[in-house]
VEXROLUM-316878 format. One record per residue (C-alpha): residue number from 1; residue in three letters; x, y, z. Coordinates in Angstrom, 1 decimal, m for minus. Layout:
<site><seq>NUM</seq><type>ALA</type><xx>X</xx><yy>Y</yy><zz>Z</zz></site>
...
! end
This chain:
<site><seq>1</seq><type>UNK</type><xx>104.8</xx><yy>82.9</yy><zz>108.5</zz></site>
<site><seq>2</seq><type>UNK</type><xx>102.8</xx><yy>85.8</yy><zz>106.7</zz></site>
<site><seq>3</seq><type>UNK</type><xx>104.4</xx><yy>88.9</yy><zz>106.6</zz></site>
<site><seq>4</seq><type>UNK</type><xx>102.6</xx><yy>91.6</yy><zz>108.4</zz></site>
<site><seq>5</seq><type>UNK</type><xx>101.2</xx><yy>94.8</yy><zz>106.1</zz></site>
<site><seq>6</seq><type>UNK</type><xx>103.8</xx><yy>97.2</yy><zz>107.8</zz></site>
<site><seq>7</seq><type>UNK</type><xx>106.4</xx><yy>94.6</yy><zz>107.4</zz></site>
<site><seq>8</seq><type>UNK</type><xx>105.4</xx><yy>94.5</yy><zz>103.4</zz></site>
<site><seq>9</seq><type>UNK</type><xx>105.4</xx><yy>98.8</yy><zz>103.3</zz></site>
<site><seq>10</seq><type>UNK</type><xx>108.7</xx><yy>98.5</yy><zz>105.0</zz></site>
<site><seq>11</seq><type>UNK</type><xx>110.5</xx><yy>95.8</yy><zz>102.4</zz></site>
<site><seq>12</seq><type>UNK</type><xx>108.4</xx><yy>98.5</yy><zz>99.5</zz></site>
<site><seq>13</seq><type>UNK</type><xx>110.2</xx><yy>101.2</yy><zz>100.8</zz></site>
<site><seq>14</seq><type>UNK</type><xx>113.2</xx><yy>100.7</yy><zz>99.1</zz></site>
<site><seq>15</seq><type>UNK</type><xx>110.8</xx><yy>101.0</yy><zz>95.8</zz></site>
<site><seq>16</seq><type>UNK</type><xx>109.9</xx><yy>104.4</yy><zz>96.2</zz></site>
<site><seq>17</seq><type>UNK</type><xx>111.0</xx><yy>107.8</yy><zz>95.1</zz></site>
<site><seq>18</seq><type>UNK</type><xx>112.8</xx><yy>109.7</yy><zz>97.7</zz></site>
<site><seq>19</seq><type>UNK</type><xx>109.5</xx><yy>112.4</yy><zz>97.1</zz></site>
<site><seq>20</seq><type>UNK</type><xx>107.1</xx><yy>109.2</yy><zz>97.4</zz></site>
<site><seq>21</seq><type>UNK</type><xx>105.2</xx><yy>108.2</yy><zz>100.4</zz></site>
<site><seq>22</seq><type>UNK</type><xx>103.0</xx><yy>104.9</yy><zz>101.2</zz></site>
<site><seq>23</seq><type>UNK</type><xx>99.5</xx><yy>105.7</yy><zz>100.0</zz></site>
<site><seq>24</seq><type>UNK</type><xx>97.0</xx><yy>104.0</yy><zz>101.5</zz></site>
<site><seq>25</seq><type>UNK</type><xx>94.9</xx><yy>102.0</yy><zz>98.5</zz></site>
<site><seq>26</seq><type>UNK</type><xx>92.0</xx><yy>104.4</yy><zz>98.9</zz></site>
<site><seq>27</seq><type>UNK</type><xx>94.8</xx><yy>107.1</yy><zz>97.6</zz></site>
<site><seq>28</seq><type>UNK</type><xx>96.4</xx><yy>105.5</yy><zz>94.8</zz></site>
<site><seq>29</seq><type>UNK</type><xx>93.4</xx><yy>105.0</yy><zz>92.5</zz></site>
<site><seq>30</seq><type>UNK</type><xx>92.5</xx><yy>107.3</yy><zz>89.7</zz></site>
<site><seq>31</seq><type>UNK</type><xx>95.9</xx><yy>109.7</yy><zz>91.2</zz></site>
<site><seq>32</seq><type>UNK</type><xx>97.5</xx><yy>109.7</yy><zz>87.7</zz></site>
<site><seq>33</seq><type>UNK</type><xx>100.7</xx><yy>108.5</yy><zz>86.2</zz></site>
<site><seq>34</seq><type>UNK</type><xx>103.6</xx><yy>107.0</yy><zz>89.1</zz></site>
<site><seq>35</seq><type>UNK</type><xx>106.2</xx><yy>107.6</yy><zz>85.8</zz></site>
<site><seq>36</seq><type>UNK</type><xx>107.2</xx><yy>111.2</yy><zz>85.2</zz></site>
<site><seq>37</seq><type>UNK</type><xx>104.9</xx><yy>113.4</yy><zz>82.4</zz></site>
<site><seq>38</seq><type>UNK</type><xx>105.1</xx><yy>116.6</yy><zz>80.1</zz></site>
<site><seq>39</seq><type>UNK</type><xx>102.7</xx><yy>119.2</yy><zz>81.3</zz></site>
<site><seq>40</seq><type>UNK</type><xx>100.8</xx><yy>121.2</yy><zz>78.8</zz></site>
<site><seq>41</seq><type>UNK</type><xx>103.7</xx><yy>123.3</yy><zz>78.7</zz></site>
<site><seq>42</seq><type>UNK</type><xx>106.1</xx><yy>121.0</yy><zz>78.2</zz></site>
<site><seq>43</seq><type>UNK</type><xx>108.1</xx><yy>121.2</yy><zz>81.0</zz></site>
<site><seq>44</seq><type>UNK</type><xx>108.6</xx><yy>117.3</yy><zz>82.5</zz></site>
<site><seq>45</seq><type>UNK</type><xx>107.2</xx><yy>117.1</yy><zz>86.0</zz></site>
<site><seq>46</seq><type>UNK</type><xx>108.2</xx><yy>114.3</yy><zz>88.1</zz></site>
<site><seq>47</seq><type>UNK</type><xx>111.8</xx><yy>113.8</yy><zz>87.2</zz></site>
<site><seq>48</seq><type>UNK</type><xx>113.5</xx><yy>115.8</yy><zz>89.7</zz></site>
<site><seq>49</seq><type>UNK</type><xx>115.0</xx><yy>118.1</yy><zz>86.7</zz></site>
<site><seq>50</seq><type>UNK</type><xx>113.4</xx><yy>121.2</yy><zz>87.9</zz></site>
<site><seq>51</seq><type>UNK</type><xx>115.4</xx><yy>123.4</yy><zz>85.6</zz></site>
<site><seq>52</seq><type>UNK</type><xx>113.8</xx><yy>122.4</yy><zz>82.2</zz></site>
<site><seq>53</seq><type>UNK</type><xx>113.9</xx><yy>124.6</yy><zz>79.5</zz></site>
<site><seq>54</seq><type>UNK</type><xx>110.2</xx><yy>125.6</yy><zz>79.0</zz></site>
<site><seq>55</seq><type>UNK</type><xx>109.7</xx><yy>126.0</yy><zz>82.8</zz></site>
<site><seq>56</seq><type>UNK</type><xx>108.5</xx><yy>129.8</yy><zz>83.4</zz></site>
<site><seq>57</seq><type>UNK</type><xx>110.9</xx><yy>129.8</yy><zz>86.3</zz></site>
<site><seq>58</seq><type>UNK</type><xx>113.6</xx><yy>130.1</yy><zz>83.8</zz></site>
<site><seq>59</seq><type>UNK</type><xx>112.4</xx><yy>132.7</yy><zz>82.0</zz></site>
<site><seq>60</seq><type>UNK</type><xx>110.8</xx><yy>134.5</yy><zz>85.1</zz></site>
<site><seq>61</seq><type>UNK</type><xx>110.9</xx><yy>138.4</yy><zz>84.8</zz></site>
<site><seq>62</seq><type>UNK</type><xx>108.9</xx><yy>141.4</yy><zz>86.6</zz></site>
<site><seq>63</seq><type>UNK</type><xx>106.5</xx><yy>140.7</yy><zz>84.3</zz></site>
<site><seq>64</seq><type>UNK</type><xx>105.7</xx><yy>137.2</yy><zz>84.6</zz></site>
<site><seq>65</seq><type>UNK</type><xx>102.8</xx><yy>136.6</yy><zz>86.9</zz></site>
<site><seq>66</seq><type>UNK</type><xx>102.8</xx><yy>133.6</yy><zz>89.2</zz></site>
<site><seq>67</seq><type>UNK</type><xx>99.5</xx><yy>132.2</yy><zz>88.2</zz></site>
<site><seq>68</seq><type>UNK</type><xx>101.3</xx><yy>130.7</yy><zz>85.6</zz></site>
<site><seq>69</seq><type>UNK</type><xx>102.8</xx><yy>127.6</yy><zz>87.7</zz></site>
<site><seq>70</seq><type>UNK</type><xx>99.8</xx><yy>127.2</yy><zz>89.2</zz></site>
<site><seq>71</seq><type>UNK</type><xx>97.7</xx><yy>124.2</yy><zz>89.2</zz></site>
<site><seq>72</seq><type>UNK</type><xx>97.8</xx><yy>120.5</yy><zz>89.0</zz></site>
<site><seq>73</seq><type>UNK</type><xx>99.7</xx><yy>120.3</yy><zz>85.7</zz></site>
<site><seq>74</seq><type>UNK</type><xx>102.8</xx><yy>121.4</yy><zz>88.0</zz></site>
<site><seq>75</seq><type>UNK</type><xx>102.1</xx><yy>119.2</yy><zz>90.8</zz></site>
<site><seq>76</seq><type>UNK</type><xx>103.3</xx><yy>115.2</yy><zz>90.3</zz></site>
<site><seq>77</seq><type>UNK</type><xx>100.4</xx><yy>112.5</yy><zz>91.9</zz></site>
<site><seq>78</seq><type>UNK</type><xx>102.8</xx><yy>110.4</yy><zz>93.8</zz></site>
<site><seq>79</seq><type>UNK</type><xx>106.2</xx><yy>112.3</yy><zz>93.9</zz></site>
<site><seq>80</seq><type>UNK</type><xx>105.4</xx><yy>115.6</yy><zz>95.5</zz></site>
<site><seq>81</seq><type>UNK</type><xx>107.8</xx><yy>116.9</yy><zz>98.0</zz></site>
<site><seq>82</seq><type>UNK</type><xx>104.5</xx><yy>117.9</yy><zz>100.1</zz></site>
<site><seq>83</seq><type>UNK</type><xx>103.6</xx><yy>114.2</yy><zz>100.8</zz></site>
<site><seq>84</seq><type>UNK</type><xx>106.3</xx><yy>114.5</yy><zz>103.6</zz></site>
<site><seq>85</seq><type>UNK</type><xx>104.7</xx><yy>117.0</yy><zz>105.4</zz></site>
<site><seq>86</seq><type>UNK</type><xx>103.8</xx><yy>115.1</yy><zz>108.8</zz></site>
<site><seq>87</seq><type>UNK</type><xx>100.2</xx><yy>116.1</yy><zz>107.5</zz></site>
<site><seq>88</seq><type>UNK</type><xx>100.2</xx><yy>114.7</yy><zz>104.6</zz></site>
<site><seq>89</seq><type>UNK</type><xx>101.9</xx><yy>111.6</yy><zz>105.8</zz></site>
<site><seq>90</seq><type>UNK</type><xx>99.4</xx><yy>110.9</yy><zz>108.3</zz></site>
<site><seq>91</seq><type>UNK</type><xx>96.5</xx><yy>111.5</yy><zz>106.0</zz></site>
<site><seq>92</seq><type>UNK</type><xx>97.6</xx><yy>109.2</yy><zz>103.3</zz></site>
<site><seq>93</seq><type>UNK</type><xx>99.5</xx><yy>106.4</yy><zz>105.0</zz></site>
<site><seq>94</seq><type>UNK</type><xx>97.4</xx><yy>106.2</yy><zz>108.0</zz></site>
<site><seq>95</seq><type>UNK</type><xx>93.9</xx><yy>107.7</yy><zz>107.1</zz></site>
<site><seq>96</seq><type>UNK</type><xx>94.3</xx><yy>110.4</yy><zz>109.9</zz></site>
<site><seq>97</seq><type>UNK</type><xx>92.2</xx><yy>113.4</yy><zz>108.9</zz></site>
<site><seq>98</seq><type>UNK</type><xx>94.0</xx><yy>116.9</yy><zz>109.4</zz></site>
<site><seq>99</seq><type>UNK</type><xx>92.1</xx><yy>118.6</yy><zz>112.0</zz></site>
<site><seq>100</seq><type>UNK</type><xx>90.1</xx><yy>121.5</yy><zz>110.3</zz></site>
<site><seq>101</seq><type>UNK</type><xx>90.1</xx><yy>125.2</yy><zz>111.5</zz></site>
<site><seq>102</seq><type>UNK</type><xx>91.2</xx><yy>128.2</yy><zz>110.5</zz></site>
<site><seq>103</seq><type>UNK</type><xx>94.6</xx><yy>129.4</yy><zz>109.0</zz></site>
<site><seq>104</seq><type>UNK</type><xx>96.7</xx><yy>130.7</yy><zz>111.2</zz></site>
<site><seq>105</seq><type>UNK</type><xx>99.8</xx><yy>132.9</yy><zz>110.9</zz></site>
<site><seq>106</seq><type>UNK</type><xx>101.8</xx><yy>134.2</yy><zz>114.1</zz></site>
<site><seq>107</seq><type>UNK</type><xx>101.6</xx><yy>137.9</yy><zz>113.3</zz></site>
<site><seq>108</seq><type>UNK</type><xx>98.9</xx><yy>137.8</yy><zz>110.2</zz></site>
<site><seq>109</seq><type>UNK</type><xx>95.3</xx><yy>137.6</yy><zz>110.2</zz></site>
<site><seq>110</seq><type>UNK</type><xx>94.2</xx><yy>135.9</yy><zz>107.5</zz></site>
<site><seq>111</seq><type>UNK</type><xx>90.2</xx><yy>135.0</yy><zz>108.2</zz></site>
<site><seq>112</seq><type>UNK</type><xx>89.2</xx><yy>138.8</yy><zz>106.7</zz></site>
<site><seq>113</seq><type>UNK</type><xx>89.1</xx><yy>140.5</yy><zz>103.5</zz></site>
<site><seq>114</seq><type>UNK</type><xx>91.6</xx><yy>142.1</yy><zz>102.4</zz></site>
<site><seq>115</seq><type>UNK</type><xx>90.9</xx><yy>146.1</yy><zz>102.8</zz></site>
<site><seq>116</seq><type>UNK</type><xx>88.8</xx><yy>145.6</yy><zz>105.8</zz></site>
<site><seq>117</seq><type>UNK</type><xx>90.4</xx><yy>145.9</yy><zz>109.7</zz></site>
<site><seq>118</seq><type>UNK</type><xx>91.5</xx><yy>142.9</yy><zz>110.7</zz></site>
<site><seq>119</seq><type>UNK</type><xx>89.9</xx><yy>141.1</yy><zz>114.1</zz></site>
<site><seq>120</seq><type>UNK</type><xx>92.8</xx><yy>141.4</yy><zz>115.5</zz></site>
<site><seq>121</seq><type>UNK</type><xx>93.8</xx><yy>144.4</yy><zz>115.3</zz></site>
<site><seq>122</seq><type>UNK</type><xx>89.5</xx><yy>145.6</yy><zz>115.9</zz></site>
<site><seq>123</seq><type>UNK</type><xx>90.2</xx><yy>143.9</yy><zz>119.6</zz></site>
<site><seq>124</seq><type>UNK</type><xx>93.9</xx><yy>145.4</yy><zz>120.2</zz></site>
<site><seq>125</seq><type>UNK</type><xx>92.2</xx><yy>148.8</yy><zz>119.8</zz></site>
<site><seq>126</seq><type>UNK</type><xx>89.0</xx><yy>147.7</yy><zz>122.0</zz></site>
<site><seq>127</seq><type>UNK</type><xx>91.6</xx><yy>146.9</yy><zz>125.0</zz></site>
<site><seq>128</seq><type>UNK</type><xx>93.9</xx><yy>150.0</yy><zz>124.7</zz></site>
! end
């Protein structure tokens, strides 16, 4: 008897990074390397060693700005510990498009510019 596709992920499991998640085909190609790399500034990502000697978190100070880690020279293709979002997992094991709409945050609005009133707070001071 033929083993099902979910029985196959299932018995692959035991393959994966902890940080790894099933990609659908579609996902895997042209992601980049599954093995652990040097970034351009030479700090290994991938590994799980995230206190590497060249990594600007180490030698963060007031002055350092942020930007720095930013991009996806920091961010491994297939051992992310975003992929376990329940998001992400849906997305890229199951091919279940996040619904789209705006950012929300509990007490922030984040759909203006910063300096200008927020919606918000524009109908708050409407209803009082």
């Amino acid at each position: 008897m033929a083993k099902s596709a979910q029985d196959q992920r299932n018995q692959n499991q035991s393959d994966l990074d902890p940080f790894e998640i099933e990609f659908l085909p579609q996902f895997e190609q042209g992601r980049g390397p599954r093995e652990a790399f040097v970034n351009e500034h030479g700090v290994v990502i991938g590994d799980h060693e995230y206190e590497s000697d060249n990594s600007p978190l180490e030698q963060w100070t007031a002055e350092t700005d942020p930007e720095v880690m930013a991009g996806d020279e920091w961010v491994h293709p297939f051992k992310d510990v975003g992929f376990q979002s329940a998001e992400n997992r849906e997305y890229f094991e199951k091919g279940i498009v996040p619904q789209s709409g705006i950012f929300t945050h509990p007490d922030k609005d984040v759909s203006y510019e910063p300096g200008q009133a927020s919606s918000k707070k524009n109908e708050d001071e409407a209803e009082a």
